[in-house]
C-alpha positions in Angstrom: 0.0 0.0 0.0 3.0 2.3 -0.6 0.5 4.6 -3.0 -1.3 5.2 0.0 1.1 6.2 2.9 0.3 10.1 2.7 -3.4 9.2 3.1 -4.3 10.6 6.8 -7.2 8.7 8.4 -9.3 9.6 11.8 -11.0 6.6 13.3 -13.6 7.7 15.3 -15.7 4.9 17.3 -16.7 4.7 20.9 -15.2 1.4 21.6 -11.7 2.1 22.4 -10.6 -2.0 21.2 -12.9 -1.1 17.7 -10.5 1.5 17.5 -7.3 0.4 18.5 -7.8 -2.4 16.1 -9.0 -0.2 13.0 -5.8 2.1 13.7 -3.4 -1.1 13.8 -4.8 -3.1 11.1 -5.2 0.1 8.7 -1.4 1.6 9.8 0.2 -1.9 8.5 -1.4 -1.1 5.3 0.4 2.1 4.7 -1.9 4.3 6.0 -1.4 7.0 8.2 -4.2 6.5 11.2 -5.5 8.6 14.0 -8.2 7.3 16.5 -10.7 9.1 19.0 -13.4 7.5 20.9 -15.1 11.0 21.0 -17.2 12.8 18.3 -16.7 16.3 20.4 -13.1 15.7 20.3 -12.6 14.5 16.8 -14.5 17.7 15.8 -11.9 19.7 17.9 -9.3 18.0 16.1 -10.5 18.0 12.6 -10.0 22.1 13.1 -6.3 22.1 13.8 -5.5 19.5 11.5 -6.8 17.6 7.9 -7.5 14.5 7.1 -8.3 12.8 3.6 -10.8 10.3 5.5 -13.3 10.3 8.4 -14.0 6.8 9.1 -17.1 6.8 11.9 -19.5 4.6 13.7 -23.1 5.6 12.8 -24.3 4.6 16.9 -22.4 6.8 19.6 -23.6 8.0 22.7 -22.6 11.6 23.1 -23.3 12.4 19.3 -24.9 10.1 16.4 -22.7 9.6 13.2 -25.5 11.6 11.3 -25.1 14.2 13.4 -21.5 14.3 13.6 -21.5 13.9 9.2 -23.6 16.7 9.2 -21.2 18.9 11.7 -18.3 18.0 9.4 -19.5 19.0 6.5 -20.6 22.1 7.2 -17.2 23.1 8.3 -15.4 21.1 5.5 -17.8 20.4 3.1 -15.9 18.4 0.7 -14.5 16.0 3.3 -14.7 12.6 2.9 -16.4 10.8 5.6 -16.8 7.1 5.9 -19.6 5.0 8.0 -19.9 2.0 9.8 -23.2 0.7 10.7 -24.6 -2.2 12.4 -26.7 -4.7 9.7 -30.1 -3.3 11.2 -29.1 -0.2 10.4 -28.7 -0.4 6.6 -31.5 2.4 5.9 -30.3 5.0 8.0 -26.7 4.8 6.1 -28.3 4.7 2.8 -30.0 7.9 4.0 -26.7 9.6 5.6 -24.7 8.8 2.2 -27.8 10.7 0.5 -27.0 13.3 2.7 -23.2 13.6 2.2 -21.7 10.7 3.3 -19.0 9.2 0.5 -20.3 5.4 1.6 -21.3 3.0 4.5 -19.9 -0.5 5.7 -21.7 -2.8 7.7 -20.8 -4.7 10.6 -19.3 -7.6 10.8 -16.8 -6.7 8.0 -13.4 -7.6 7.1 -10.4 -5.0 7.2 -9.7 -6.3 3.4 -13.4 -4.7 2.5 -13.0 -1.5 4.6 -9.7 -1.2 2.9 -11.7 -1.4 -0.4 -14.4 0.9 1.0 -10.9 3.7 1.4 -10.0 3.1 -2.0 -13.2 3.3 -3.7 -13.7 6.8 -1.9 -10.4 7.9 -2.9 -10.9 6.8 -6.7 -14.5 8.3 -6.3 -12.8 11.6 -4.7 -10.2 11.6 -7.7 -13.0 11.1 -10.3 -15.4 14.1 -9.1 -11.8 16.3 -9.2 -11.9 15.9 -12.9 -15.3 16.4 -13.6 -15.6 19.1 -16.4 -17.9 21.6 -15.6 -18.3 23.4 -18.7 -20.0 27.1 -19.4 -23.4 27.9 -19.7 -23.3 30.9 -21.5 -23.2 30.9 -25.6 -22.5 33.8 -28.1 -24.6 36.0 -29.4 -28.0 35.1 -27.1 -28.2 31.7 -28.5 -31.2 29.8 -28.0 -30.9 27.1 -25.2 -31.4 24.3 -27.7 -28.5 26.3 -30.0 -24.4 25.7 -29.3 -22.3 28.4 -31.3 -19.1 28.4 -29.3 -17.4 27.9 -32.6 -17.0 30.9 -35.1 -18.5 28.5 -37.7 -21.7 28.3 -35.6 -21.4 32.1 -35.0 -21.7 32.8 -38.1 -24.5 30.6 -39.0 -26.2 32.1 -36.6 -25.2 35.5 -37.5 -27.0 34.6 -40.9 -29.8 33.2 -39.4 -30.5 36.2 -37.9 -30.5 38.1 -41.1 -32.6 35.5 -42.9 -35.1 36.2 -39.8 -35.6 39.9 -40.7 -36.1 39.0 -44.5 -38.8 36.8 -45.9 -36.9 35.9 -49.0 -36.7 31.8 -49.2 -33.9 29.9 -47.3 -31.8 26.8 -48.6 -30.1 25.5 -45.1 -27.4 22.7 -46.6 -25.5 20.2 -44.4 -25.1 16.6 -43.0 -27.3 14.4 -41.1 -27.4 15.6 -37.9 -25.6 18.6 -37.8 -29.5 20.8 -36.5 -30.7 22.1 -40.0 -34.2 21.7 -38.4 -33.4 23.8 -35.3 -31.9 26.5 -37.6 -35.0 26.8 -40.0 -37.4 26.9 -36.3 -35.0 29.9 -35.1 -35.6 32.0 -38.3 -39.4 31.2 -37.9 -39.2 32.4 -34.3 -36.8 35.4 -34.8 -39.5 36.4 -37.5 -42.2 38.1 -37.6 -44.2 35.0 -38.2 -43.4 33.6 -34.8 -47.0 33.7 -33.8 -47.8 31.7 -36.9 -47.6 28.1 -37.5 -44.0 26.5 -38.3 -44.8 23.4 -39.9 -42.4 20.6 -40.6 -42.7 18.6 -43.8 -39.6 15.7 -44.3 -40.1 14.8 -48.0 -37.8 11.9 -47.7 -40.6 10.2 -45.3 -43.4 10.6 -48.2 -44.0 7.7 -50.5 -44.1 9.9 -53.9 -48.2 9.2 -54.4 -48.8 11.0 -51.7 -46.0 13.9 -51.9 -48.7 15.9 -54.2 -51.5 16.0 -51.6 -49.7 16.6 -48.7 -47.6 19.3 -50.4 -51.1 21.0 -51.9 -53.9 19.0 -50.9 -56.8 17.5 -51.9 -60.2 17.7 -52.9 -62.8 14.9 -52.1 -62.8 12.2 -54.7 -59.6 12.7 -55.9 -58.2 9.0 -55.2 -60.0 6.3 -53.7 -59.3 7.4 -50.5 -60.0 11.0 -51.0 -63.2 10.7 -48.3 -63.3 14.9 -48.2 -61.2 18.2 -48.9 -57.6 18.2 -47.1 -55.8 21.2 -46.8 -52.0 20.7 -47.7 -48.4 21.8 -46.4 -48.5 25.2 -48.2 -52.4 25.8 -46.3 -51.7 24.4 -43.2 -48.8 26.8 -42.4 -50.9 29.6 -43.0 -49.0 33.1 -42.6 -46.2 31.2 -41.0 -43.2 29.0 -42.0 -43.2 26.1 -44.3 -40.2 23.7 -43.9 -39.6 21.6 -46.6 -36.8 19.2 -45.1 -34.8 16.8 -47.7 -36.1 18.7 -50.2 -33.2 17.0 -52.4 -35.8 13.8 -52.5 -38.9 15.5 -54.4 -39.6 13.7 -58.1 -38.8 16.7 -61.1 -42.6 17.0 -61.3 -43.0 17.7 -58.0 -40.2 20.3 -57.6 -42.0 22.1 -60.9 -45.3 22.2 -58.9 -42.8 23.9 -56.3 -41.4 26.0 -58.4 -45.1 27.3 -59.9 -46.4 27.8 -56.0 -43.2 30.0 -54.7 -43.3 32.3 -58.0 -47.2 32.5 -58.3 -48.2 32.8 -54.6 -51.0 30.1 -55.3 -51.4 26.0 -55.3 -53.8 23.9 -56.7 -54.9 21.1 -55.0 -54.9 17.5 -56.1 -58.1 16.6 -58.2 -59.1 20.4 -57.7 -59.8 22.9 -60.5 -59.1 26.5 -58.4 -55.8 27.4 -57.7 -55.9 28.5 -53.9 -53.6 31.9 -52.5 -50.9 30.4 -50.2 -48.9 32.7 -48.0 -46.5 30.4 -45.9 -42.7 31.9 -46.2 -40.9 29.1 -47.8 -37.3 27.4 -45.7 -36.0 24.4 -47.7 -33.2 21.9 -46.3 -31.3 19.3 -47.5 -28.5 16.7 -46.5 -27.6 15.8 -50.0 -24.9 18.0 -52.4 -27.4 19.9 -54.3 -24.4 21.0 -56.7 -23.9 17.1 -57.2 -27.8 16.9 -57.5 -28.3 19.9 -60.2 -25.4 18.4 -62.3 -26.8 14.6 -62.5 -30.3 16.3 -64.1 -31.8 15.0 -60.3 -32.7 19.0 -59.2 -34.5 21.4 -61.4 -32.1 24.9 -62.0 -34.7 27.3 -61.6 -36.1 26.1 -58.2 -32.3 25.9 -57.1 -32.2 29.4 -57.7 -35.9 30.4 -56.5 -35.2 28.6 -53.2 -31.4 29.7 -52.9 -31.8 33.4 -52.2 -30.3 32.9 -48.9 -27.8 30.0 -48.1 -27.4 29.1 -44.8 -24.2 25.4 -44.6 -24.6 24.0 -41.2 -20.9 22.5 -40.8 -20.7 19.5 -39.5 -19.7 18.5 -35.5 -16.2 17.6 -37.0 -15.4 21.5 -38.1 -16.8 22.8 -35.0 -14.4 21.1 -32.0 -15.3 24.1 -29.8 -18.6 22.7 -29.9 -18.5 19.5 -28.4 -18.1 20.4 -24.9 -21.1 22.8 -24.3 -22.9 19.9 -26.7 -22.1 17.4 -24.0 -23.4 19.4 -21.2 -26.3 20.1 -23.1 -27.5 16.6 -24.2 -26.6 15.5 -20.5 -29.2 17.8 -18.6 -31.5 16.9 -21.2 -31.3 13.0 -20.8 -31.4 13.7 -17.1 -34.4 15.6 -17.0 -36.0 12.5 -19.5 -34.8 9.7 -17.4 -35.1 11.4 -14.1 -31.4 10.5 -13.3 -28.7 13.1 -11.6 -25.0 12.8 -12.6 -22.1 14.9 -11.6 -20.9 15.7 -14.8 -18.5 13.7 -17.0 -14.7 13.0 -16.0 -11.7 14.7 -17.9 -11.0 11.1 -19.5 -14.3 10.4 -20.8 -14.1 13.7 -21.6 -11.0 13.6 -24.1 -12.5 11.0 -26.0 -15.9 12.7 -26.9 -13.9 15.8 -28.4 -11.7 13.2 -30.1 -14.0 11.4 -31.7 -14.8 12.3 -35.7 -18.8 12.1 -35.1 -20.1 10.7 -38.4 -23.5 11.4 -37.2 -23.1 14.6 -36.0 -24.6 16.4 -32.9 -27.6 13.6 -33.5 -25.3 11.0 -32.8 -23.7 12.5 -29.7 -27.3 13.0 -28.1 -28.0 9.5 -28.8 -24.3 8.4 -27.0 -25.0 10.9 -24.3 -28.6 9.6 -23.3 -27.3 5.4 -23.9 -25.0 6.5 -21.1 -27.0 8.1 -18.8 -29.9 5.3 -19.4 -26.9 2.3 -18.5 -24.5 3.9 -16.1 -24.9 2.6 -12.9 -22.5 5.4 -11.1 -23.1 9.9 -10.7 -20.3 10.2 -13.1 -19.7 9.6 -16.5 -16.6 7.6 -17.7 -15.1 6.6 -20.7 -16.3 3.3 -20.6 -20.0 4.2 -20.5 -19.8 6.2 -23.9 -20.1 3.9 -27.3 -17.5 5.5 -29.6 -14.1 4.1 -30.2 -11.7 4.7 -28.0 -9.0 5.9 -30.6 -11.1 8.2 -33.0 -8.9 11.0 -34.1 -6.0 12.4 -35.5 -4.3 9.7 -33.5 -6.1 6.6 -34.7 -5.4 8.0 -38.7 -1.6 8.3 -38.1 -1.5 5.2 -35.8 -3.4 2.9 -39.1 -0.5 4.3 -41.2 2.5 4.4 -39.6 2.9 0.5 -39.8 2.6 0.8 -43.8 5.3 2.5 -44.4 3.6 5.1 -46.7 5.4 8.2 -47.9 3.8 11.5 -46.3 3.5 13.1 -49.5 1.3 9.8 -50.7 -0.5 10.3 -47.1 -1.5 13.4 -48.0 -2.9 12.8 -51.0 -5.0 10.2 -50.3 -5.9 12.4 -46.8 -6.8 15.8 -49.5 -9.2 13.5 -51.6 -10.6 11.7 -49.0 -12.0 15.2 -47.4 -12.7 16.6 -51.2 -15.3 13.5 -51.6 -16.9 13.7 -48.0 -17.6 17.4 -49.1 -19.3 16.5 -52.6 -16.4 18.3 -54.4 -17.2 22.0 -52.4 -13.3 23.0 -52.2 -14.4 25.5 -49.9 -15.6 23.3 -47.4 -12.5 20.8 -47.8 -10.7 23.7 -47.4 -11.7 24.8 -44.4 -11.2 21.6 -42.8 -7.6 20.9 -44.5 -7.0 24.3 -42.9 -6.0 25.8 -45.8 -7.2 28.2 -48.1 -8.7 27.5 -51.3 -5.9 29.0 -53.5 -3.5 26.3 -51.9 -6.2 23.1 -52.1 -6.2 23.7 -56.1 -2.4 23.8 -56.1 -2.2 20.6 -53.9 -5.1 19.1 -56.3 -2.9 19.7 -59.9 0.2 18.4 -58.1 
């Protein structure tokens, strides 16, 4: 127990032989041991000098081992105190640990499982030193549900804002994940159509005989199951915000329809013959790469253009490290609240290998991670073990796969500059940014 021979221990119990035997069998394990048969005295003592753990019996005459916790700790508040109880007293230390104990041991015990008592409070103690608290506060009077420590955030926001005060259409680009939805609900509700409806519309969920009618509606009789008038999308949002989402997966007649109902303010509805005045302000997203889209023949020009007026690229969870952290805090007090749990925070470790990781899914994907752990963990802080995501997802992980195949940096690189070009759909810009270079350099790099 050499690790342990600074660790100071007070042994407080009213049986002088409990104590004489704690201090013995606990000094020839390398720990340095006072003992009092008083709870006055050892709170006499505990003023003049520290310890780094109050081991005490829970039954005393002058003064109860609640009573005595709770006298400690509101002088030290973050010492560690210990408890020994007798087995009929199991509830009362459950209820003193609630109360600021760090755990309880019943009697009989062995010294071997009070020694492992010590060291699980130390390890505990050592944990809750490395939690990571992180900041509350956000630039710019973000939103709650919004993270933009990150310039790139910043500045999506920034636009957002801008887009808020027009009501010129809005094309919001970007992965899976990355919150296109909450950005197209800000500019509704920075608007001045946050009293009106924001309604959601994924076309990717729509089987395409139904993408008609629920875009523009339907008169009765239109299909077999046409049983009266429905209004669609474009009607149901009223004077508010339509939000097409995946807008990338429309059929070409579709997007024509589209194009016809954001140029001539009006929509007809399936198996009608009146074209009906729609009013909605129009915010389109999509995960796909339009460019890559309009170039295949798979997105109609002219809608790109109606729809892009004001271009808002969510960057993924990857280009936004900064994010992570205040992500993490986030998603935590969220699950918590859902799964009425209460956890510290998460250590440093754990910690390190959230910002490390590449997040292929995005901020959806680290919600998910965040609330699996706090659904399965059985302890008040998080650990590295109780997040699903490799252990080795970075920089690291890349450089550790090719150092063992002897491959030449410049070769590295190359492969490393098309790899990122092709996860971006070709947008040099994009790959730029995360190459951390600027564009002029990427096309040099790319002839050479």
């Amino acid at each position: 127990m050499t690790g342990q021979a600074k660790k100071k221990l007070l042994v407080l119990d009213d049986d002088a032989g409990v104590v004489d035997f704690l201090c013995e069998s606990l000094s020839e394990r390398g720990f340095e041991v006072s003992g009092l048969t008083s709870p006055k005295e050892a709170l006499l003592r505990m003023r003049s000098d520290s310890f780094d753990l109050v081991i005490t019996d829970v039954e005393m005459p002058q003064m109860r081992g609640t009573e005595l916790l709770a006298a400690i700790l509101a002088e030290k508040p973050s010492q560690l105190v210990l408890l020994i109880t007798a087995f009929g007293s199991i509830d009362l230390a459950v209820a003193t640990v609630q109360s600021g104990a760090c755990d309880f041991i019943a009697k009989p015990f062995k010294i071997e499982d009070l020694v492992s008592a010590i060291e699980r409070a130390f390890q505990n103690r050592q944990i809750r030193r490395e939690i990571v608290r992180v900041r509350k506060t956000s630039p710019l009077d973000a939103p709650e549900q919004v993270v933009a420590q990150s310039p790139a955030m910043q500045k999506v926001l920034e636009t957002a804002r801008k887009a808020a005060g027009a009501d010129s259409t809005a094309l919001i680009t970007g992965e899976t994940g990355t919150g296109k939805g909450v950005i197209a609900k800000l500019i509704h509700d920075w608007s001045a159509r946050r009293e009106r409806p924001f309604y959601h519309l994924n076309c990717a969920s729509l089987p395409p005989t139904l993408v008609e009618s629920e875009l523009f509606g339907v008169r009765r009789g239109a299909f077999t199951d046409a049983k009266g008038d429905r209004a669609g999308a474009f009607v149901a949002a009223e004077d508010g915000t339509l939000f097409l989402d995946e807008v990338g997966e429309l059929p070409l007649e579709i997007q024509a329809k589209l194009l016809h109902a954001l140029e001539d303010g009006r929509v007809r509805p399936l198996g009608g013959t009146a074209e009906v005045p729609v009013r909605a302000r129009l915010i389109a997203a999509t995960n796909r790469a339009i460019e890559k889209l309009l170039s295949e023949g798979h997105f109609r020009q002219d809608l790109y253009y109606r729809l892009n007026v004001i271009r808002i690229e969510v960057p993924p969870l990857r280009e936004r490290n900064e994010d992570v952290i205040p992500l993490v805090d986030l998603f935590l007090n969220r699950a918590c609240e859902r799964q009425s749990r209460s956890f510290i925070g998460v250590s440093a470790a754990a910690m390190r290998r959230l910002v490390a990781y590449r997040w292929p899914g995005n901020a959806r994907e680290l919600a998910n991670v965040i609330e699996r752990a706090v659904v399965l963990s059985d302890h008040d802080t998080l650990l590295p073990e109780d997040f699903d995501v490799p252990k080795n997802g970075g920089v690291e992980a890349l450089l550790a796969e090719s150092s063992g195949s002897n491959i030449p940096l410049d070769q590295l690189e190359r492969v490393y500059v098309r790899r990122v070009l092709e996860a971006h759909g070709g947008n040099k810009a994009g790959a730029a940014r995360v190459l951390g270079i600027n564009r002029r350099t990427l096309y040099r790099k790319l002839k050479d």
